[in-house]
N, C-alpha and C positions, 0 to 999 in steps of 0.2 A: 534514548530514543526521542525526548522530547524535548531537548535541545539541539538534534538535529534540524527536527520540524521547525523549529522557532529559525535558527539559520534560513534554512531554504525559502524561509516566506520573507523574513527579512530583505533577503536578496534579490526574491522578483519581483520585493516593491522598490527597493534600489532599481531594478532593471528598470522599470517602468515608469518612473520619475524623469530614468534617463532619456529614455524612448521621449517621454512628451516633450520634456526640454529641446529637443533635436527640434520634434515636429511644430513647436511655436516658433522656432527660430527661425524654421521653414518658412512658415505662415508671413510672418513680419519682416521677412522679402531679405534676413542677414543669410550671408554667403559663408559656408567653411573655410579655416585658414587655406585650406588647399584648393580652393576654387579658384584664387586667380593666380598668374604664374607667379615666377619670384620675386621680378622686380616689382611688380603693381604693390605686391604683399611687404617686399621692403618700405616701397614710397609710404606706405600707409603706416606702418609700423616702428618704424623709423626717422625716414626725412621729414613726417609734418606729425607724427607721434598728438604733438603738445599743441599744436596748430589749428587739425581741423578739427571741426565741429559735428556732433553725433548725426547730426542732419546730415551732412556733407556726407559724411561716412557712411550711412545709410543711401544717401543716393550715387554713391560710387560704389558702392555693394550691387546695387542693382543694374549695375550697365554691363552690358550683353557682348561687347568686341574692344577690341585694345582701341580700335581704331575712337572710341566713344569715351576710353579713358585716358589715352593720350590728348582728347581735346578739353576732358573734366579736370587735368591736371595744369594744360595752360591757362585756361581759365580760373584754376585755383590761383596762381600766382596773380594773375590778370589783376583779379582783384583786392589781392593784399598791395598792388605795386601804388606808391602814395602818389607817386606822378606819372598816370597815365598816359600822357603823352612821351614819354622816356622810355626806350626800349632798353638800355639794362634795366632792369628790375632790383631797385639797392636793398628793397626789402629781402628777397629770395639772395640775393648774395651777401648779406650779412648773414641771414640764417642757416646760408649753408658755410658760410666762415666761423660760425657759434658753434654748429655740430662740429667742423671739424677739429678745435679748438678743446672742444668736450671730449672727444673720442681721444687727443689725442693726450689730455692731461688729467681726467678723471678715471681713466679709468682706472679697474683692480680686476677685480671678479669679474667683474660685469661690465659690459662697454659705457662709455662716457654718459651718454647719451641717456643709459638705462639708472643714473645716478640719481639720487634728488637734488644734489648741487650743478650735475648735467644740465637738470633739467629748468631748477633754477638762473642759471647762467643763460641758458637758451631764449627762455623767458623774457627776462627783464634786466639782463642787464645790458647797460646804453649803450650804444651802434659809436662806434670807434670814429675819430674826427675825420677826417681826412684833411 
């Protein structure tokens, strides 16, 4: 009987741990993986994973229509691009030549990307001659 008791209270304080965690997450304006569709949730996850910054992150969590993260994602690049007068963007097309590169040689279990040598590679190593 009185390891029942010990369980059951155990467990609504588990519950309720969980409960607040939710509601500060709430609070500090972060959004559930499923709040935005798939690809917003890829881009973030995936193509700039090692890229953006928690600031960024946080305030692309916070925008309200695609049409407001379609323009936080041109602007992402906008400003990684090293010469802004240049409309390719060599930074954005090396990095997404590094993911593909990852994905298509690291992987195992896990996708390239999801590797620490992935992730390494993606990183830093040096943008190919041309």
């Amino acid at each position: 009987m009185h390891r029942f008791g010990l369980t059951h209270i155990l467990l609504r304080g588990f519950f309720v741990i969980f409960l607040a965690t939710i509601a500060l997450a709430a609070m500090n304006g972060q959004t559930s993986a499923t709040a935005l569709s798939a690809p917003y949730q890829k881009w973030l996850d995936e193509d700039v994973r090692y890229l953006i910054t928690d600031e960024e992150r946080t305030d692309f969590a916070k925008l309200e229509s695609d049409q407001q993260r379609d323009k936080f994602i041109a602007d992402f690049w906008k400003r990684r691009n090293p010469n802004t007068d240049s409309e390719p963007n060599r930074f954005k097309e090396e990095h997404y030549r590094r993911l593909d590169y990852v994905n298509q040689h690291f992987a195992a279990k896990v996708p390239g990307y999801r590797t620490d040598r992935g992730r390494i590679y993606i990183l830093i190593r040096p943008a190919r001659r041309a």
